[in-house]
C-alpha positions in Angstrom: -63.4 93.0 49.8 -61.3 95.1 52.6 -62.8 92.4 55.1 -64.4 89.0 56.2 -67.4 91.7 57.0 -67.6 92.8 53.5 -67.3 89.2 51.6 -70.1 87.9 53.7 -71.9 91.0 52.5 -71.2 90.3 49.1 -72.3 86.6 49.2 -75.5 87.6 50.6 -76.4 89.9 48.5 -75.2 88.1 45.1 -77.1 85.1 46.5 -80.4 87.0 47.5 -81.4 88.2 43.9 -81.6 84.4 42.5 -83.5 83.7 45.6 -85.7 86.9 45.3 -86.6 85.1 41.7 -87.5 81.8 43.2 -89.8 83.2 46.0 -91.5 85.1 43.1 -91.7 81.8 41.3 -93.2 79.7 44.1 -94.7 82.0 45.1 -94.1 82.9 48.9 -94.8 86.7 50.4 -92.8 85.6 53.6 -89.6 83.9 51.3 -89.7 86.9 48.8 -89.9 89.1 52.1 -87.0 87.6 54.1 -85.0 87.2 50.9 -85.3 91.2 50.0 -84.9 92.3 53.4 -80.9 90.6 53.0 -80.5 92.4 49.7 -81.7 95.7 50.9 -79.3 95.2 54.1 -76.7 93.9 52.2 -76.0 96.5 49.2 -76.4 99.3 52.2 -74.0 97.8 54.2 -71.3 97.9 51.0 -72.2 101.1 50.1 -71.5 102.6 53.6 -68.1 100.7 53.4 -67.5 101.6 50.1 -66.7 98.4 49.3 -64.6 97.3 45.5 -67.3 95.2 44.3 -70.0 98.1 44.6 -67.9 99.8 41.8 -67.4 96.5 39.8 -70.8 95.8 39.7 -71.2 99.2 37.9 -69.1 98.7 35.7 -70.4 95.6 34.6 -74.4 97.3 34.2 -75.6 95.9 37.3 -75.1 99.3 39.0 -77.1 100.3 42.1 -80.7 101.6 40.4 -80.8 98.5 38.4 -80.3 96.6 41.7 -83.1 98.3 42.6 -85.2 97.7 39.3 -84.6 94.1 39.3 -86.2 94.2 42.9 -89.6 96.1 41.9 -89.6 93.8 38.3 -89.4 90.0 40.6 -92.3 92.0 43.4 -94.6 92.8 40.2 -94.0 88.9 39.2 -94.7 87.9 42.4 -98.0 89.4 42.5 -98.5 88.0 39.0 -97.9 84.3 40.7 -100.2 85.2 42.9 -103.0 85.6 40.6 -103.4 89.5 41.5 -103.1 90.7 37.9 -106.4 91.7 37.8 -106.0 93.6 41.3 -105.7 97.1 41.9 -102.1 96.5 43.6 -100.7 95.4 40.4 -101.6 98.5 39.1 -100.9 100.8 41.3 -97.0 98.5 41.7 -96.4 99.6 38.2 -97.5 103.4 38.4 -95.7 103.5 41.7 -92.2 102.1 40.3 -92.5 104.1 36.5 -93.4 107.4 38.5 -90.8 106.7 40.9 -88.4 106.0 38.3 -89.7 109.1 36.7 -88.3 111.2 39.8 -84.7 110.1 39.4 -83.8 111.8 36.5 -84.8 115.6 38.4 -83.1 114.5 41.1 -80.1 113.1 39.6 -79.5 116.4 37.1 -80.5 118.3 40.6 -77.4 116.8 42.4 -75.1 117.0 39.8 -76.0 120.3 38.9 -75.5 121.4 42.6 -72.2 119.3 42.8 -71.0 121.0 39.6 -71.7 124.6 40.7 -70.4 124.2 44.3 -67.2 122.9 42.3 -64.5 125.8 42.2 -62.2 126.5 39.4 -59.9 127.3 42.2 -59.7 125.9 45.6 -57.7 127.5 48.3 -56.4 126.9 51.8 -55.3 130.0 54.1 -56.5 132.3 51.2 -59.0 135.5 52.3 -61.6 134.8 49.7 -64.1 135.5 52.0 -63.6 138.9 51.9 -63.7 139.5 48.7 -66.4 137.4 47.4 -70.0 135.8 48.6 -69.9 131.8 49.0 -72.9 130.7 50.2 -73.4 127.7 52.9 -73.2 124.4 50.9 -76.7 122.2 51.5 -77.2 120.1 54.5 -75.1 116.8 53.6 -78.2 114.8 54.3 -79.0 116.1 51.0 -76.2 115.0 48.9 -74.4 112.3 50.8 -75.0 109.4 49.4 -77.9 111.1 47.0 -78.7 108.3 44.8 -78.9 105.7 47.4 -80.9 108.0 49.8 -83.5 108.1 46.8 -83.7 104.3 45.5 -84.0 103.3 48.8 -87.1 105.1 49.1 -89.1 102.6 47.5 -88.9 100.6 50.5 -92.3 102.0 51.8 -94.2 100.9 48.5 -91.9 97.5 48.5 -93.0 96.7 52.5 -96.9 98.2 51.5 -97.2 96.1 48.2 -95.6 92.9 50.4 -98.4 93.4 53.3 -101.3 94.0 50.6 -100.6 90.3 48.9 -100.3 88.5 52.1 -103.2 90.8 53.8 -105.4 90.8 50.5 -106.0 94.3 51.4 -104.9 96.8 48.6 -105.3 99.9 51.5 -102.6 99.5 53.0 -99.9 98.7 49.3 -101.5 102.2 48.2 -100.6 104.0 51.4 -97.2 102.3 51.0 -97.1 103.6 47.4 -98.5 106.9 48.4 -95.7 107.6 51.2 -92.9 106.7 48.4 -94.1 108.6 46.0 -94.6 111.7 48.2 -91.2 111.7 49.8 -89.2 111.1 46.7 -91.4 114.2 45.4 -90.1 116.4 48.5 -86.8 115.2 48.3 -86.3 116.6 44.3 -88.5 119.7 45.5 -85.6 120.1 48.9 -82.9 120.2 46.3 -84.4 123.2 43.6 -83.2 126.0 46.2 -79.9 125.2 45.5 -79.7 125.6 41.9 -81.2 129.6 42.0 -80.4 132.9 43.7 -77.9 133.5 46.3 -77.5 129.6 47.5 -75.1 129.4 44.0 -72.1 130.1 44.6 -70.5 132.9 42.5 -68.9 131.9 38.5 -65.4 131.4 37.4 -64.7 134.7 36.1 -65.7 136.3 39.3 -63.7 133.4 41.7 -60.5 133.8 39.5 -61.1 137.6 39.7 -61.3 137.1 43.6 -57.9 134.9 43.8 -55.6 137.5 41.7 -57.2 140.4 44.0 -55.8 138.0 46.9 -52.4 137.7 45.0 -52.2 141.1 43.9 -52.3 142.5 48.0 -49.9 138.9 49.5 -47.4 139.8 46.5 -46.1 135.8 46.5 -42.3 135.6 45.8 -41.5 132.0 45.7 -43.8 129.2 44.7 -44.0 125.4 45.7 -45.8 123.7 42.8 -46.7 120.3 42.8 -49.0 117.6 40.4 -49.6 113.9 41.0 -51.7 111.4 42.4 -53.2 111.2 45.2 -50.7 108.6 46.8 -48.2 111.1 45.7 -49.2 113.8 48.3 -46.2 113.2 50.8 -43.8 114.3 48.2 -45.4 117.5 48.5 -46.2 117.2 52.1 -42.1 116.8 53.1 -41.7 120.4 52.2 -44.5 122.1 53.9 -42.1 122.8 56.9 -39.6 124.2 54.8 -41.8 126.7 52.9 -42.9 128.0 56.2 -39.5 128.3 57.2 -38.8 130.5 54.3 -38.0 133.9 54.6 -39.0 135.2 51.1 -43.0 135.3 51.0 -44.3 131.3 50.1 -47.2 130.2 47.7 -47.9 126.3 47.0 -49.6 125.7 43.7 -51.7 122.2 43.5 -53.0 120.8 40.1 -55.0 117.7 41.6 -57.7 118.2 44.5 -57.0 114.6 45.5 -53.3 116.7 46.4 -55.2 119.6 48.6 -57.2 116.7 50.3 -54.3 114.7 51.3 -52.5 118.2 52.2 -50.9 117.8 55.6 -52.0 121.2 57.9 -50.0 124.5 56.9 -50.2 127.9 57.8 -48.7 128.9 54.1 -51.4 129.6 51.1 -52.2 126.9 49.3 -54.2 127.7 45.7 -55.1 124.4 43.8 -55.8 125.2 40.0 -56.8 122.0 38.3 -57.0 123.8 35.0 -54.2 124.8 32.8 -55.8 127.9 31.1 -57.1 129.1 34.5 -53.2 128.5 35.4 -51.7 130.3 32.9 -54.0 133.3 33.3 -53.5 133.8 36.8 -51.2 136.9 38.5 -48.0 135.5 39.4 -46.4 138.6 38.5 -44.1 139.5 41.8 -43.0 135.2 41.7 -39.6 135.0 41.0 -38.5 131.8 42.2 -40.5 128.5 41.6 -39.7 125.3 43.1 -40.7 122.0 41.4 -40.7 118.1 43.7 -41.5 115.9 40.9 -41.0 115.9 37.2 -44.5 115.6 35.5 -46.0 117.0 32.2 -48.2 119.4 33.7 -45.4 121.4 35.2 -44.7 122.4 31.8 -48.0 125.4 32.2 -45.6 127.3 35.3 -42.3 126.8 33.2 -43.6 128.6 30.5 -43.1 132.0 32.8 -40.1 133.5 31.8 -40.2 136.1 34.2 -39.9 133.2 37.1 -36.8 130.8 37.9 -37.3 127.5 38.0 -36.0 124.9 40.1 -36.2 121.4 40.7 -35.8 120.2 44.4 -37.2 116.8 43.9 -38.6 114.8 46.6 -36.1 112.8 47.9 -31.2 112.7 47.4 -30.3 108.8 46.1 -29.0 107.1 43.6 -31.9 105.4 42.2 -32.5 106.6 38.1 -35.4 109.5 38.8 -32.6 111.4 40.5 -31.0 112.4 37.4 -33.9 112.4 34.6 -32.7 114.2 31.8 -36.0 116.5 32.1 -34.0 118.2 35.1 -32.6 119.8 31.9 -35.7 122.1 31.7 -35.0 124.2 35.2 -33.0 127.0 35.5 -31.1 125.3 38.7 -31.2 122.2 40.2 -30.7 121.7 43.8 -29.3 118.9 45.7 -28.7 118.1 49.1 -24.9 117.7 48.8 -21.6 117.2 46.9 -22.9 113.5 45.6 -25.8 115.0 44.2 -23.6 117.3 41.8 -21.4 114.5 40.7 -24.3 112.4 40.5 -25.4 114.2 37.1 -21.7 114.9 35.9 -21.6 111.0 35.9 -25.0 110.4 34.7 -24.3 113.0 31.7 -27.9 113.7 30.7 -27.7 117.8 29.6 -27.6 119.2 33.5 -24.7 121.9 33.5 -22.5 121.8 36.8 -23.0 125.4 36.9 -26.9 125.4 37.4 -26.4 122.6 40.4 -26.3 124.3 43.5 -25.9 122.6 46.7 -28.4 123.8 49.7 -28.5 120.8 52.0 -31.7 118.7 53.5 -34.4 121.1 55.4 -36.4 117.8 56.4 -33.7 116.0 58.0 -33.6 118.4 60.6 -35.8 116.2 63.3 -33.1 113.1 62.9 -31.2 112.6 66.2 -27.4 111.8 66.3 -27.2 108.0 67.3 -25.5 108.1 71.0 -25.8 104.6 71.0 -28.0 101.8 72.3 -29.8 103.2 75.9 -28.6 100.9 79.0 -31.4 98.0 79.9 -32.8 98.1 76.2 -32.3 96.1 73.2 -31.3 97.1 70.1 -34.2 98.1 67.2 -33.3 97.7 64.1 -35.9 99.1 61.1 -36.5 97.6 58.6 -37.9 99.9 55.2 -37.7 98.8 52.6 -38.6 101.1 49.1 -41.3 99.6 46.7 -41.8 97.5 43.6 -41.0 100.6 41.1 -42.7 100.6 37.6 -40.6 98.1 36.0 -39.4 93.7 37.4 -36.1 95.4 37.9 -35.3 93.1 40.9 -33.0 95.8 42.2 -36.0 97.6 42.7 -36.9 96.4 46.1 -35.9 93.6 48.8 -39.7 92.9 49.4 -39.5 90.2 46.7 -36.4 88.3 47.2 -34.5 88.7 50.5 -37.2 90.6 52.9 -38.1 87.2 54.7 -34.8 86.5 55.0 -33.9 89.6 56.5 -37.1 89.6 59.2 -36.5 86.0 60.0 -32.9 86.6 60.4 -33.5 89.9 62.9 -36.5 87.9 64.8 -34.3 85.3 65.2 -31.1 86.8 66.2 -29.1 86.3 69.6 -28.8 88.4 71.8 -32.4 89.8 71.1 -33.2 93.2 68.5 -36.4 94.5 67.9 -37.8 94.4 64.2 -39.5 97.8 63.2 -41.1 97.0 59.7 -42.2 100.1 57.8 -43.2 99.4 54.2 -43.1 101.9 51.2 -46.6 103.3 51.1 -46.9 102.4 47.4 -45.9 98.8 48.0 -47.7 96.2 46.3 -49.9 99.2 44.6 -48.3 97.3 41.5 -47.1 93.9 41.9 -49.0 91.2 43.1 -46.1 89.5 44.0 -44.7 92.6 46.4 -48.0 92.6 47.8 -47.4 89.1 48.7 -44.3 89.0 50.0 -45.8 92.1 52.2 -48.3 90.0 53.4 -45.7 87.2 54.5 -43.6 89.4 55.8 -46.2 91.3 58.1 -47.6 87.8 59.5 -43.8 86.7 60.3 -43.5 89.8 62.3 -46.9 90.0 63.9 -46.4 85.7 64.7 -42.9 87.0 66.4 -44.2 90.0 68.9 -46.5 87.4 69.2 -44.0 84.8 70.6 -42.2 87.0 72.0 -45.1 88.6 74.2 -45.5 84.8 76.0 -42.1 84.7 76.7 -42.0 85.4 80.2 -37.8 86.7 79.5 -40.0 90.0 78.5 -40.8 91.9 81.0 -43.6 93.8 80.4 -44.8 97.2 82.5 -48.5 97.5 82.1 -49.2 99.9 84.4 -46.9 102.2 81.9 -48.7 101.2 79.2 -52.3 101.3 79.7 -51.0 104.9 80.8 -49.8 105.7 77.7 -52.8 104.0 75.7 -54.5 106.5 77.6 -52.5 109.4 77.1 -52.8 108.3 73.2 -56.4 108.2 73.3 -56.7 111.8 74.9 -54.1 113.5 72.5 -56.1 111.9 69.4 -59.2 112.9 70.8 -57.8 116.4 71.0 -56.7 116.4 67.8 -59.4 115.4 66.3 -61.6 118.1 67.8 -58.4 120.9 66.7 -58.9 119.5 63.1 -62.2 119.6 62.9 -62.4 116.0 61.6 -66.1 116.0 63.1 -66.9 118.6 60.3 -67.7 116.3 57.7 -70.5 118.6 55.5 -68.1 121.1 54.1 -67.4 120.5 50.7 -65.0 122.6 48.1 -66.3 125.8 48.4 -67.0 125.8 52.2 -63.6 124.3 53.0 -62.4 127.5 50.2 -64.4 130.2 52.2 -63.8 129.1 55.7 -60.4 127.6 54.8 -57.7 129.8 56.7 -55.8 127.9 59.0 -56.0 129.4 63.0 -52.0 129.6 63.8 -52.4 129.3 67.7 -54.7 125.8 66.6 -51.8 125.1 63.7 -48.8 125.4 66.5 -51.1 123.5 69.4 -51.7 120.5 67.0 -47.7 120.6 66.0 -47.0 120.5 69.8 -49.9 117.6 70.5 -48.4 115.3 66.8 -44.8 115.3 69.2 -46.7 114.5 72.5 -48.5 111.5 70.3 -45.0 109.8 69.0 -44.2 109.8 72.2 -47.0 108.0 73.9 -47.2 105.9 71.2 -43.7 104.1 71.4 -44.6 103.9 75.3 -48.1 102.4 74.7 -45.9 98.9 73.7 -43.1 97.5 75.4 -39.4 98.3 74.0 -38.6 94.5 72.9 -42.0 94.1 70.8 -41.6 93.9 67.1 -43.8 96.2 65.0 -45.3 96.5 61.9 -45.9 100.1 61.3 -47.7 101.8 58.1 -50.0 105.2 57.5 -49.0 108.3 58.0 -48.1 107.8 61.4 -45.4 107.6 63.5 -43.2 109.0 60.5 -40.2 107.2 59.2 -38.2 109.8 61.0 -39.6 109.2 64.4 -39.0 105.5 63.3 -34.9 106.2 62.3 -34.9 108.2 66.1 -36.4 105.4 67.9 -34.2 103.1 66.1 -30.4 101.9 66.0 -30.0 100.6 62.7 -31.8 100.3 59.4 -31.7 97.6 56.5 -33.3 99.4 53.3 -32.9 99.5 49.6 -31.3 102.1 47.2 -33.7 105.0 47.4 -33.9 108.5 49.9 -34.1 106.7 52.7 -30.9 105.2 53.0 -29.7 108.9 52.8 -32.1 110.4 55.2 -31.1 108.2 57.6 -27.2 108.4 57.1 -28.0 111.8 58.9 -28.3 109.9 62.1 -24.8 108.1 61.8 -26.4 104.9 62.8 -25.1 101.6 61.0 -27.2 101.1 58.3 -27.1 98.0 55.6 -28.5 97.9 52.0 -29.6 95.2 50.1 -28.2 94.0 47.1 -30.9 92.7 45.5 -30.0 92.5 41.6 -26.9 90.5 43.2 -24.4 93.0 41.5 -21.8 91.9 44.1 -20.4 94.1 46.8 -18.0 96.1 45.2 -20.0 97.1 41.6 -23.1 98.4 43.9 -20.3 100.1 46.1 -19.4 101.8 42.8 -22.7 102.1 41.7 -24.4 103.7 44.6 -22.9 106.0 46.3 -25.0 106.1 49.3 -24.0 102.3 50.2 -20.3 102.8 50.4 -20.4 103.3 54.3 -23.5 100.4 54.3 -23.2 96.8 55.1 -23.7 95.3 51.8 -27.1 92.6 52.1 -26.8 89.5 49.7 -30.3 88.0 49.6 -30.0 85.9 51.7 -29.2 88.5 54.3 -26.2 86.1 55.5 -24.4 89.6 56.4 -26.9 90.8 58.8 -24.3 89.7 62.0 -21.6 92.3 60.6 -24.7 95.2 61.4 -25.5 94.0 64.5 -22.3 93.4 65.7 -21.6 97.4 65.1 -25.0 98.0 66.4 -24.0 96.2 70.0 -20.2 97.3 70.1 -19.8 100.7 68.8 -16.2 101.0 69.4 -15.7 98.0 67.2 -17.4 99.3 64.2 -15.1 99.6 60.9 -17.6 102.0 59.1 -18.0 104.6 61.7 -15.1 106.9 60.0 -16.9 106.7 56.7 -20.0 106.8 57.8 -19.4 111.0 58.5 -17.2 111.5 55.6 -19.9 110.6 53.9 -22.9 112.3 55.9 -21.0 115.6 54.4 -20.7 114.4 51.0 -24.4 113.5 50.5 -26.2 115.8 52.7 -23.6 118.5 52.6 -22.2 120.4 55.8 -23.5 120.5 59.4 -23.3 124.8 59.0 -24.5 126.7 58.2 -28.1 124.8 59.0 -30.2 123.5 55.9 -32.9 126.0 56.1 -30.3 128.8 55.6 -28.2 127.4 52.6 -31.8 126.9 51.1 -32.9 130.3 51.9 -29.3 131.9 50.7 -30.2 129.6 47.2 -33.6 130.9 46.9 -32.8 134.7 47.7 -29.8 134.9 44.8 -32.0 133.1 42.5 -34.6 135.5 42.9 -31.6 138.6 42.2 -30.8 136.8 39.2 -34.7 136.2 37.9 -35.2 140.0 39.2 -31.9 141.2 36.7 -33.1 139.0 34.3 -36.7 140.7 33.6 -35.3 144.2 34.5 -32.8 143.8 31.6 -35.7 143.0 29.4 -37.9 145.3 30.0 -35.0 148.0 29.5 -34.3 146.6 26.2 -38.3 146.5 25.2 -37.7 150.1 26.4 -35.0 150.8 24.3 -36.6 149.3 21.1 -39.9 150.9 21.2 -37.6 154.5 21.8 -35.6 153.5 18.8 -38.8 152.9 16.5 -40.2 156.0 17.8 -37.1 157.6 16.7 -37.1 156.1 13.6 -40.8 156.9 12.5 -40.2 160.4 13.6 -37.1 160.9 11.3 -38.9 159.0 7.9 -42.5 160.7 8.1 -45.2 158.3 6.6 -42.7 155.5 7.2 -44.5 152.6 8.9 -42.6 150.9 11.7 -43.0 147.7 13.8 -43.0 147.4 17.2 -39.6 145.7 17.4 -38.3 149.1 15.0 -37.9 147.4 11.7 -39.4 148.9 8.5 -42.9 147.6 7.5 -42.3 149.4 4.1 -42.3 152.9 2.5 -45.4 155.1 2.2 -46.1 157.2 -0.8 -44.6 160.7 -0.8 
């Protein structure tokens, strides 16, 4: 139900159509009254919070209009009960509800129609389409939000009239309730026609697709981000946004899913979402040379189909978990990986990859990660806790949720001297096990019952003066935000958001400034010793690894990412493969203190954690920071750009080649039909046949 709110809700309203029946029954004007003024409240309440059950009860055909039929049926019996049958009322009741239900089929095709046209084929972001084609303002949300609620619930005039005219024994004032429901649903279907003619329609495919390859044909886009997936899937796009703007060949990202452009972190580089393949396909990609890939799906296959582009695969994340080496990596020209373990990582895995199309360019987005200097004087140590998620299989080396994630928290919480736990969950956990979900759940409560404890121990000091300044600080750079991001702005829909969607730099670079002012109120908003349970988008996982001294995670990027910082780090080994076979196994553990689950090791990480000088993995830790994320220099961004400059050389050779050897063949058939007159040739200079001499 999302809350004790919403469940109440639910109860109320499930319970109020059985009592809407018995009022009828009885029959009482005040009970049926009372009764449908909690199921009118009720389904409004859930609709607003877009409450689960709302869609279940659709799917099970008690949707919301015949919610609202059931209603009008039970008032039409009441007045039955009460011996009006032979009363105008009843009459004018069922005219009422049969022209009112009349009206929602208009007004339904009217919304849908408007939704459908207002719906591009191509949706952009820091795109001039404005320029080159008319959109036109999108209707006033009170129009469309919500349509189909808006209208049903405009029966409550003839509902509250017909109620009055039983108890009253007036029929006046049940038709003037009739007559004000029937007269505003009429102008409500009338307020929508505008929108479905003349220049309030926004322009057709042909001429919006037209519009976008005039746009491409004057940027001239040379290498291409594309991306497909769901819409949880959105931060395996959104970790390279920095990097494409960091490029220095001319940057495009493609998007097959609007849930993707909706969940599109802010960027200052074009963004063109093209849900359909043949509007895809067609599209001018001409001056591309270079396309890079973050996730192996089957709609990718409509951009590798352009031989005149190189494709890479760049992925979305450097470890050792399966996904790293899928044998459709086979399918790009080159595949790039952060360092030397990446390359060996498919030698080993043997699944078609050729050494020679592996090239090594380093991680862009680890580039925020601090070096650990150690623990600060007068604070305790934090040690994060991020775990990966449940995967799509029971694998139990999946995740450390399930088996040892309790022991791990309880361990830390309970440790002496004193850490801090930082627990910061995969975003996808418990998205597919119930169990994981559970174990989430535990876990959370065991940290939130800790900063709890720990808060009425009076061996914490706490500043509040520092905090409540902070809080405030928070509140002011949110508000800010908010206002820079337009998040007020709530009426544009697709097309608007297409026209009027070029991103203001100075706003872009003010916001970027305001994100790093907000991290760093937010970890003063709350003392230094209180444990956290942090999810959503915010802080990020790197702000957490900076903030943080130590990490226990599970085989997946992060472990990498964070062997950046050169913090002690441990790994559990959930599958209980032993030490030294998920040493051998995972090459990102072999500088890790290996986890059992029952986390018994955790001592030989803190110890390092709180005596730096005594730590035995230190020494490997940087050997193998260089072998997994490759050298400190040149920077990241420049090995990448250095990879994605010779691949476009080699994709500009390639189609240069080809189109002198289309050259050469058409000059050879040209020969060739000029030497044998009445000869028919092909195009590729073979003989079709012989004419007759």
């Amino acid at each position: 139900m999302g809350s004790a709110a919403e469940l109440a809700a639910a109860v109320l309203m499930v319970a109020g159509f059985p009592a809407l029946m018995l009022a009828a029954l009885v029959p009482s004007v005040p009970a049926f009254a009372a009764a449908a003024a909690v199921t009118y409240l009720a389904d409004h309440y859930l609709h607003r919070k877009g409450s689960y059950l709302i869609n279940r009860l659709g799917k099970v055909r008690a949707g919301l209009s015949i919610r609202f039929l059931i209603r009008q049926l039970l008032l039409v019996l009441l007045l039955a009960r009460l011996s009006l049958a032979d009363n105008l009322i009843y009459y004018g009741a069922i005219a009422c509800f049969i022209a009112f239900y009349g009206l929602q089929a208009p007004h339904g095709a009217l919304v849908q129609l408007i939704r459908n046209r207002r719906r591009m084929p191509v949706a952009t972001r820091n795109v001039d389409l404005k320029s080159r084609i008319r959109i036109p303002d999108a209707p006033p949300r009170r129009l469309l939000h919500r349509s189909a609620e808006k209208m049903l619930h405009l029966d409550l005039f003839a509902v509250v009239g017909i109620l009055l005219a039983a108890q009253m024994k007036s029929a006046l004032v049940g038709f003037v309730g009739i007559g004000i429901t029937v007269a505003v649903a009429t102008l409500y279907v009338v307020a929508l026609v505008p929108y479905v003619r003349g220049r309030r329609i926004p322009p057709n495919a042909e001429r919006v697709l037209a519009a976008v390859d005039d746009w491409l044909g004057g940027y001239k886009p040379e290498t291409v981000l594309y991306f497909s997936g769901s819409k949880d899937s959105a931060y395996q796009v959104n970790m390279w946004l920095d990097t494409m703007e960091n490029l220095d060949s001319k940057p495009l990202i493609i998007l097959r899913e609007r849930a993707i452009l909706n969940n599109l972190a802010p960027t200052t580089v074009p963004v063109i979402c093209v849900p359909g393949g043949v509007h895809l396909m067609n599209m001018d990609l001409s001056t591309v040379r270079v396309a890079l890939y973050a996730a192996n799906v089957g709609k990718n296959i409509h951009m590798l189909r352009v031989p005149t582009i190189k494709h890479v695969f760049i992925g979305h994340g450097d470890s050792d978990k399966l996904a790293s080496v899928n044998p459709f990596s086979k399918v790009y020209d080159e595949v790039w990986t952060a360092g030397r373990a990446g390359r060996d990582r498919y030698a080993i895995a043997d699944v078609g990859v050729r050494d020679d199309d592996i090239v090594e360019v380093g991680r862009p987005q680890l580039a925020p990660i601090q070096t650990w200097q150690g623990v600060p004087e007068g604070r305790i140590p934090t040690v994060l806790y991020a775990p990966t998620w449940e995967g799509w299989d029971d694998n139990p080396g999946n995740t450390s949720i399930l088996l040892a994630g309790e022991n791990i928290v309880r361990r830390l919480i309970t440790a002496d001297p004193p850490v801090r736990v930082l627990y910061k969950p995969h975003p996808f956990t418990g998205t597919r096990s119930k169990e994981a979900k559970a174990a989430h759940q535990r876990i959370t409560a065991l940290v939130q019952k800790a900063a709890a404890e720990r808060a009425a121990d009076s061996r914490f000091a706490t500043d509040s003066a520092a905090q409540a300044q902070a809080k405030a600080e928070l509140a002011r750079i949110e508000a800010r935000i908010a206002q820079l991001a337009g998040t007020g702005d709530k009426g544009r829909d697709e097309a608007e958001a297409t026209r009027d969607g070029q991103v203001d730099v100075a706003r872009h670079e003010e916001v970027a400034r305001l994100r790093a002012e907000w991290n760093d109120a937010y970890w003063r908003s709350f003392p230094t010793w209180e444990h956290r349970v942090i999810t959503g988008s915010e802080p990020r996982l790197y702000d957490c690894f900076n903030v943080s001294d130590a990490m226990v995670s599970d085989i997946s990027s992060v472990v990498s990412d964070f062997i950046a910082s050169g913090k002690p780090y441990a790994v559990t080994d959930s599958a209980e493969l032993g030490a030294e076979e998920f040493k051998r196994n995972n090459t990102a553990v072999r500088a890790a203190v290996i986890l059992s689950n029952s986390a018994a090791e955790l001592g030989e990480l803190l110890g390092a954690v709180r005596d730096p000088a005594a730590d035995p993995l230190a020494e490997d830790r940087k050997e193998l920071k260089q072998y997994l994320l490759g050298p400190d220099e040149p920077a990241s961004i420049d090995q990448f750009n250095t990879a994605v400059a010779n691949l476009a050389i080699k994709a500009e050779t390639r189609n240069v080649g080809q189109e002198s050897r289309i050259a050469a063949a058409t000059a050879a058939a040209e020969e060739l039909a000029n030497a044998v007159p009445g000869q028919r040739v092909s195009s590729a200079g073979d003989t079709d046949g012989v004419g007759t001499g």
